[in-house]
Residue frames as a rotation matrix with the C-alpha (Angstrom) as fourth column:
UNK 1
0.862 -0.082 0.501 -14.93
0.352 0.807 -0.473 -8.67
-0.366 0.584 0.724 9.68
UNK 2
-0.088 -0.939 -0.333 -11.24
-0.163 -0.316 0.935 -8.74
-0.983 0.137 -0.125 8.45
UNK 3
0.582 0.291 -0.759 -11.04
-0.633 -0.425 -0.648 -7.65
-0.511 0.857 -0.063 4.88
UNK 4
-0.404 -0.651 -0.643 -7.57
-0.777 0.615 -0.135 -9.86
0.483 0.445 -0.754 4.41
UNK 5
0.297 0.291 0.910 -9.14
-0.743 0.669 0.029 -12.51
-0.600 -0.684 0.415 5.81
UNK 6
0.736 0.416 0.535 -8.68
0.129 0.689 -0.713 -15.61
-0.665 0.594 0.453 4.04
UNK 7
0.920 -0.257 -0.295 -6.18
-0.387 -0.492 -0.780 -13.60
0.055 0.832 -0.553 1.69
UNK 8
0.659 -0.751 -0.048 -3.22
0.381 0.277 0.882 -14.79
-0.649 -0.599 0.469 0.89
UNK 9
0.967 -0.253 -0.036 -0.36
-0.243 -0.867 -0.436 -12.29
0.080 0.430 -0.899 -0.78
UNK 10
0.410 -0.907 0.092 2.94
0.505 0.310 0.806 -13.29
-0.760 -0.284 0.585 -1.73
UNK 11
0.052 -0.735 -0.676 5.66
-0.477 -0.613 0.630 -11.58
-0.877 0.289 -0.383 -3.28
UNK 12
-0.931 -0.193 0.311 5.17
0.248 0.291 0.924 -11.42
-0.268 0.937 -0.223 -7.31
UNK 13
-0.243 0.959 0.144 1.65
0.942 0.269 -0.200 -10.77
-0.231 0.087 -0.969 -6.88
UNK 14
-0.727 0.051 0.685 -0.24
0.463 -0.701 0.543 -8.15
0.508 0.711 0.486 -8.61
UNK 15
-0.387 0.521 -0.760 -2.55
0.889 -0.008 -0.458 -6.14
-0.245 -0.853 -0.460 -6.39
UNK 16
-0.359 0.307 0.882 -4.75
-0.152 -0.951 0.269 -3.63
0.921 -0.037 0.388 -5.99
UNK 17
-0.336 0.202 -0.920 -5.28
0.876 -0.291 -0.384 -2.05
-0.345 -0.935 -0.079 -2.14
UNK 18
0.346 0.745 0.571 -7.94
0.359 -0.667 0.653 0.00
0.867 -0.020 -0.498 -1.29
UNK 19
-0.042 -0.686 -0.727 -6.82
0.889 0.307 -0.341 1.95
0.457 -0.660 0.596 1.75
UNK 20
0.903 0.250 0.350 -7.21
0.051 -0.870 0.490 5.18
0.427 -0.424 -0.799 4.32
UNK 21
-0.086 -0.984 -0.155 -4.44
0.814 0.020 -0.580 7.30
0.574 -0.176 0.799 4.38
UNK 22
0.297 0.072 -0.952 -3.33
0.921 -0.286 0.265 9.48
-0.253 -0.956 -0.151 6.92
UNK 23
0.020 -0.308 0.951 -2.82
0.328 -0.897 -0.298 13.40
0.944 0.318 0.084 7.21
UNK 24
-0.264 -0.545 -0.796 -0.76
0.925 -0.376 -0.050 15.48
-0.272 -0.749 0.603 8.48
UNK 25
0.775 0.563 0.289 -2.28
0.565 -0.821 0.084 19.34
0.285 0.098 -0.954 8.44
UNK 26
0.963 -0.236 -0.134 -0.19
-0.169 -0.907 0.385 22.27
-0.212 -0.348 -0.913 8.19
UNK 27
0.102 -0.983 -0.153 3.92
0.340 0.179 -0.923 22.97
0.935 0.042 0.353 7.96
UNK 28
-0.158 -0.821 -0.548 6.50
0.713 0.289 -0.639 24.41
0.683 -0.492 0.540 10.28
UNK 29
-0.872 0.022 0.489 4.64
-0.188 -0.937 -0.293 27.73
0.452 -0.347 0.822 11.51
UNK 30
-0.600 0.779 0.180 1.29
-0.334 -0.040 -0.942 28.56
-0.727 -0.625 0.284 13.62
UNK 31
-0.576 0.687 0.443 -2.15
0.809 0.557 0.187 26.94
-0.119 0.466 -0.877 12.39
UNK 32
-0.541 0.625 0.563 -4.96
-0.665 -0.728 0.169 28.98
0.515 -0.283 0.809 12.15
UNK 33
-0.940 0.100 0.326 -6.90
-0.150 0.737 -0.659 26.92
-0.306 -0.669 -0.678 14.64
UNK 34
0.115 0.963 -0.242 -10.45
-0.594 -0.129 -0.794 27.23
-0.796 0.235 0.557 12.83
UNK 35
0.206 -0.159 -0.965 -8.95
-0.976 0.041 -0.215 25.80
0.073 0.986 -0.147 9.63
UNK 36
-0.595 -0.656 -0.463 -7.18
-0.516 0.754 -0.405 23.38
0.616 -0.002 -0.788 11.26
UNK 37
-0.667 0.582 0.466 -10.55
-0.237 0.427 -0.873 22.22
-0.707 -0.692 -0.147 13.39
UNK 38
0.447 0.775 -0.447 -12.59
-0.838 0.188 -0.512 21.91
-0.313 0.603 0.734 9.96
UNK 39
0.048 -0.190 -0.981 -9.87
-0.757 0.634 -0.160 20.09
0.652 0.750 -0.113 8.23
UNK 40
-0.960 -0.280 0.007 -9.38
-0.261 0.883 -0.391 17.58
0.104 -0.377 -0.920 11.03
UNK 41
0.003 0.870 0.493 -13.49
-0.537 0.417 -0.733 16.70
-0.844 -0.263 0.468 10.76
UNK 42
0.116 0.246 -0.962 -12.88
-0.993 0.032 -0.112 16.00
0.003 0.969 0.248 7.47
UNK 43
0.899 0.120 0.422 -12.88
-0.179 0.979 0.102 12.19
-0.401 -0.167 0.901 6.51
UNK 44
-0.145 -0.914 -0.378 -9.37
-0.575 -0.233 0.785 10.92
-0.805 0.331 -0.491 5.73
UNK 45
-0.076 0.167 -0.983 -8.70
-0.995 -0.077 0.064 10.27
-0.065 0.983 0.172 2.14
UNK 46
0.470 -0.610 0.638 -9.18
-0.506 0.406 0.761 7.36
-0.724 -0.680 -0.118 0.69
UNK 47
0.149 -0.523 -0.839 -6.68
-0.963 -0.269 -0.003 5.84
-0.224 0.809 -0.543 -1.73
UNK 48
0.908 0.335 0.253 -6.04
-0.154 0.826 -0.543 3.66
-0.391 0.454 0.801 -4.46
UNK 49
0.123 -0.986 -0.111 -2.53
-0.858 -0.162 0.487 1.57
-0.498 0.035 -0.866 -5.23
UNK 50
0.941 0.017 -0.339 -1.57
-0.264 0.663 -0.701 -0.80
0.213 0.749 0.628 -7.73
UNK 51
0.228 -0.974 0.006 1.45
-0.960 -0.224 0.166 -2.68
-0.160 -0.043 -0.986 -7.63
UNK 52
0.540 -0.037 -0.841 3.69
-0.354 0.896 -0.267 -5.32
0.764 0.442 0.471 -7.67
UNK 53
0.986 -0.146 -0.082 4.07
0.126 0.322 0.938 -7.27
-0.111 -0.935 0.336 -3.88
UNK 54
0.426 -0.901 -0.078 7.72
-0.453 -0.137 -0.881 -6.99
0.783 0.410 -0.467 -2.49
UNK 55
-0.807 -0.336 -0.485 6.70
0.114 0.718 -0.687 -8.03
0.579 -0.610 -0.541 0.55
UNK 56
0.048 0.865 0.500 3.66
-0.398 -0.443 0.803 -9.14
0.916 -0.237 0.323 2.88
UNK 57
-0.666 -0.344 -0.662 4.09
0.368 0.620 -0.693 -9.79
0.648 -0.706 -0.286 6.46
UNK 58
-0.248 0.639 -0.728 1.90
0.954 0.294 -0.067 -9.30
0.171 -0.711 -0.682 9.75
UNK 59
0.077 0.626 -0.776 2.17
0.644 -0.625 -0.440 -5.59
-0.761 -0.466 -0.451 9.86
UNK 60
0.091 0.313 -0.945 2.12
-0.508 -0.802 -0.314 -4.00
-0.857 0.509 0.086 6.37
UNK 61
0.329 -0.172 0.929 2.51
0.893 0.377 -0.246 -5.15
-0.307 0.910 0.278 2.50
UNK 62
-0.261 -0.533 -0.805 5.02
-0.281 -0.756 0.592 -3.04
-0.924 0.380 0.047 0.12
UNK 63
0.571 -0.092 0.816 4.56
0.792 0.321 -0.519 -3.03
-0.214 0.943 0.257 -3.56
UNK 64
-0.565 -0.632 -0.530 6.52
0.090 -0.687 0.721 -1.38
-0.820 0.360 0.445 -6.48
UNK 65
0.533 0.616 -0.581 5.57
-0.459 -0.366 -0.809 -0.26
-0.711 0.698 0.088 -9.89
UNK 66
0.689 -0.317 -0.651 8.34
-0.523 0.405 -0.750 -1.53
0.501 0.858 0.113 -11.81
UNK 67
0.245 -0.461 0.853 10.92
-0.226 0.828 0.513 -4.73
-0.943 -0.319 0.099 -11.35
UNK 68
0.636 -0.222 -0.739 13.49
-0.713 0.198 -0.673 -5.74
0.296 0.955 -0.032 -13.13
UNK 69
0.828 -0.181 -0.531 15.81
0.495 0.681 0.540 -8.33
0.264 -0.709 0.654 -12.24
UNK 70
-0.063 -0.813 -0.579 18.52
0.881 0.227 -0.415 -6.01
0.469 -0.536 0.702 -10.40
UNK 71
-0.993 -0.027 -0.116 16.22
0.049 -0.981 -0.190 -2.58
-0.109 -0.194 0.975 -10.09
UNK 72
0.144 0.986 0.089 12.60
0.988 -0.149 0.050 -1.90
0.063 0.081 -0.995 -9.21
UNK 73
0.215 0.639 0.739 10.39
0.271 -0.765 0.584 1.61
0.938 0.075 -0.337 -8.88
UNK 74
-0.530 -0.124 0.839 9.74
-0.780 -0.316 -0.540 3.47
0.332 -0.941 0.071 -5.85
UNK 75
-0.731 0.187 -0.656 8.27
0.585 0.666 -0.463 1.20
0.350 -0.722 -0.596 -2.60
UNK 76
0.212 0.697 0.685 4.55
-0.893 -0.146 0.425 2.23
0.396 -0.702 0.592 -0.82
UNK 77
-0.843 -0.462 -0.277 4.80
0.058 0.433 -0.900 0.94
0.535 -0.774 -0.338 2.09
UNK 78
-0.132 0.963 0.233 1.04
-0.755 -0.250 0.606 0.84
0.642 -0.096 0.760 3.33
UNK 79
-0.846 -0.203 0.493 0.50
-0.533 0.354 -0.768 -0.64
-0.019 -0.913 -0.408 7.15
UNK 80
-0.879 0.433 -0.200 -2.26
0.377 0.887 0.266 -3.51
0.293 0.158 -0.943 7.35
UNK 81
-0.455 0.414 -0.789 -4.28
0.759 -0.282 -0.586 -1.87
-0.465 -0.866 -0.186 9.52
UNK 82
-0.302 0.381 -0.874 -5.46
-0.024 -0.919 -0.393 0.83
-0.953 -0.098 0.287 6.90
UNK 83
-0.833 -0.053 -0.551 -6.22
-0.523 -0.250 0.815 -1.30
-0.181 0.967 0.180 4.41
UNK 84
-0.225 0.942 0.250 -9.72
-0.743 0.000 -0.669 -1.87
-0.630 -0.337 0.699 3.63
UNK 85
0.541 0.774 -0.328 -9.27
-0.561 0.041 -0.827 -4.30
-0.627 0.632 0.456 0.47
UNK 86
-0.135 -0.991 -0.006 -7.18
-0.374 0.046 0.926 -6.56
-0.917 0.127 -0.377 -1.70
UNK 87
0.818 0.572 -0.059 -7.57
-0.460 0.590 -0.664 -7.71
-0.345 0.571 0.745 -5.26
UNK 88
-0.425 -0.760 0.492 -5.19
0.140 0.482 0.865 -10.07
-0.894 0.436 -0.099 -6.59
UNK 89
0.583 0.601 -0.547 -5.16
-0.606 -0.128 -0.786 -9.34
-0.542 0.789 0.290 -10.40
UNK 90
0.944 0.051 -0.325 -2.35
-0.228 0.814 -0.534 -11.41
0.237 0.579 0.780 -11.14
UNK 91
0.620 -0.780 0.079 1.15
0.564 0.514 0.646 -13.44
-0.545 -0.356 0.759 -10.70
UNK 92
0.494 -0.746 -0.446 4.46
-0.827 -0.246 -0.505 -11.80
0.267 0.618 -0.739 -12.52
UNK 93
0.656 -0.379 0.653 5.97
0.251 0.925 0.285 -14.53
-0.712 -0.023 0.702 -14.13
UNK 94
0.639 -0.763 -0.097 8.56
-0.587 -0.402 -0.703 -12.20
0.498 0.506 -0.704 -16.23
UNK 95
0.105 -0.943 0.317 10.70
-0.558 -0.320 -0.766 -12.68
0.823 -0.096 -0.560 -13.44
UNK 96
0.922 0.387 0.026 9.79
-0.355 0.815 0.458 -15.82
0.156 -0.431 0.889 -11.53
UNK 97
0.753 -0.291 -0.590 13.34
0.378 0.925 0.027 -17.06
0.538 -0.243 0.807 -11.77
UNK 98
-0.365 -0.637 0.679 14.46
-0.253 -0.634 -0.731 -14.05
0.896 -0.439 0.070 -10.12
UNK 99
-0.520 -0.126 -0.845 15.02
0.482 0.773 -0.412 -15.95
0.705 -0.622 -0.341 -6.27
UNK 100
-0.881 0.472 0.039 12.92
-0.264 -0.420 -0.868 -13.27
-0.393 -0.775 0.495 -4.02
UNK 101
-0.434 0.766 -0.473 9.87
-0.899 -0.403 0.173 -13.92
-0.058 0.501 0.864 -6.44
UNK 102
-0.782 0.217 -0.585 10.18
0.103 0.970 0.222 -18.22
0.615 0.113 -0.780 -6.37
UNK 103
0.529 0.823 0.209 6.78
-0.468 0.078 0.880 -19.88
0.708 -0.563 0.426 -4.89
């Protein structure tokens, strides 16, 4: 069953996304290979994001934290495929007559 079924996410929406994120083990030098054979059994995390939609299209949905009308927050950027969940909690209508946000 597809979690977004049915969903529909446009840009202005408020969201929360449940979601498994990926890892990346280790830096630029040798592993210890034991360490690095536990941590890859491990389950990958998973994480909670809040935001406000910037865009939702076939393969991922971005939100920001903050929007204003000529400067937002940082962007997550969070591929369809690893998200397990959407709530819509609500519409921003601050900035409705800002033209990326129109229904």
């Amino acid at each position: 069953m597809n979690p977004l079924e049915g969903s529909v996410i446009r840009q202005g929406d408020v969201i929360l996304i449940r979601w498994i994120d990926a890892v990346t083990h280790g830096d630029c030098t040798w592993q210890d290979l034991a360490e690095t054979k536990e941590d890859a059994e491990k389950e990958p995390p998973m994480m909670c994001t809040t935001g406000i939609v910037l865009t939702a299209v076939d393969t991922h949905i971005a939100v920001t934290d903050s929007i204003g009308e000529e400067e937002c927050g940082h962007m997550t950027k969070i591929p369809r495929g690893m998200i397990i969940d959407i709530q819509k909690l609500d519409r921003l209508t601050a900035f409705m007559a800002h033209e990326d946000l129109e229904d």
